[in-house]
N, C-alpha and C positions, 0 to 999 in steps of 0.2 A: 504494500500500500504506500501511498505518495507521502504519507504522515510518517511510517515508520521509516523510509527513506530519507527525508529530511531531518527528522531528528539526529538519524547514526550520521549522518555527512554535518548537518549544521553545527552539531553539540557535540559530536564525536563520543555519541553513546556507542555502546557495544549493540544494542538493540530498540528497536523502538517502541515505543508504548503498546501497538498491538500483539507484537512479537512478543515483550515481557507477556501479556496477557496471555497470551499461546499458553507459554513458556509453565507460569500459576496455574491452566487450566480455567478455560472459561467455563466450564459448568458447574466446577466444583466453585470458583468465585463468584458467579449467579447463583447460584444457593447460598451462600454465607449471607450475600449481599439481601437475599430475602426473607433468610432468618433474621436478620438484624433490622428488618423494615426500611432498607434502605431502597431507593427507585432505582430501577434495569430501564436503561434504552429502550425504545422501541425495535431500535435496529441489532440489539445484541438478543431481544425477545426473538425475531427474525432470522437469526442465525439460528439458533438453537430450535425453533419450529423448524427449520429447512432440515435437522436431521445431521447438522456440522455442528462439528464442538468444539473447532477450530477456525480460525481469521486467516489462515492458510492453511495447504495443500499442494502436496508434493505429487507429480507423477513416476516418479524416479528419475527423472531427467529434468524437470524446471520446477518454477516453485512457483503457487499462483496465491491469490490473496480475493477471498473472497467477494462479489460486486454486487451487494445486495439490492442496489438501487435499480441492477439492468438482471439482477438476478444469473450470473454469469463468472467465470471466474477470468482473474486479468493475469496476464503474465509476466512472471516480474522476474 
């Protein structure tokens, strides 16, 4: 994704905020996040209705970052 991109080039993190997210597991941090009564995205609700429990996806050759807006994965 164009955000975790920029963050590792701008800020010269190791990974970016989606990738850390990967990294924690999203499903397991959407459930904490809802046992604590805190608010979920609608677009991380959306990921996780799609049946992905990841913000990327490897095919063993490229790595894609999910495009929930065009419903589609982008290749990164």
């Amino acid at each position: 994704m164009e955000i975790d991109r920029a963050m590792r080039m701008g800020f010269n993190w190791e990974l970016g905020p989606f990738e850390l997210w990967d990294a924690a597991g999203v499903p397991a941090s959407v459930a904490r996040m809802k046992a604590e009564g805190m608010p979920v995205a609608a677009n991380v609700e959306r990921l996780l209705a799609s049946g992905k429990a990841s913000w990327y996806a490897d095919d063993g050759q490229r790595r894609f970052g999910q495009d929930l807006l065009r419903s589609k994965l982008n290749h990164h």
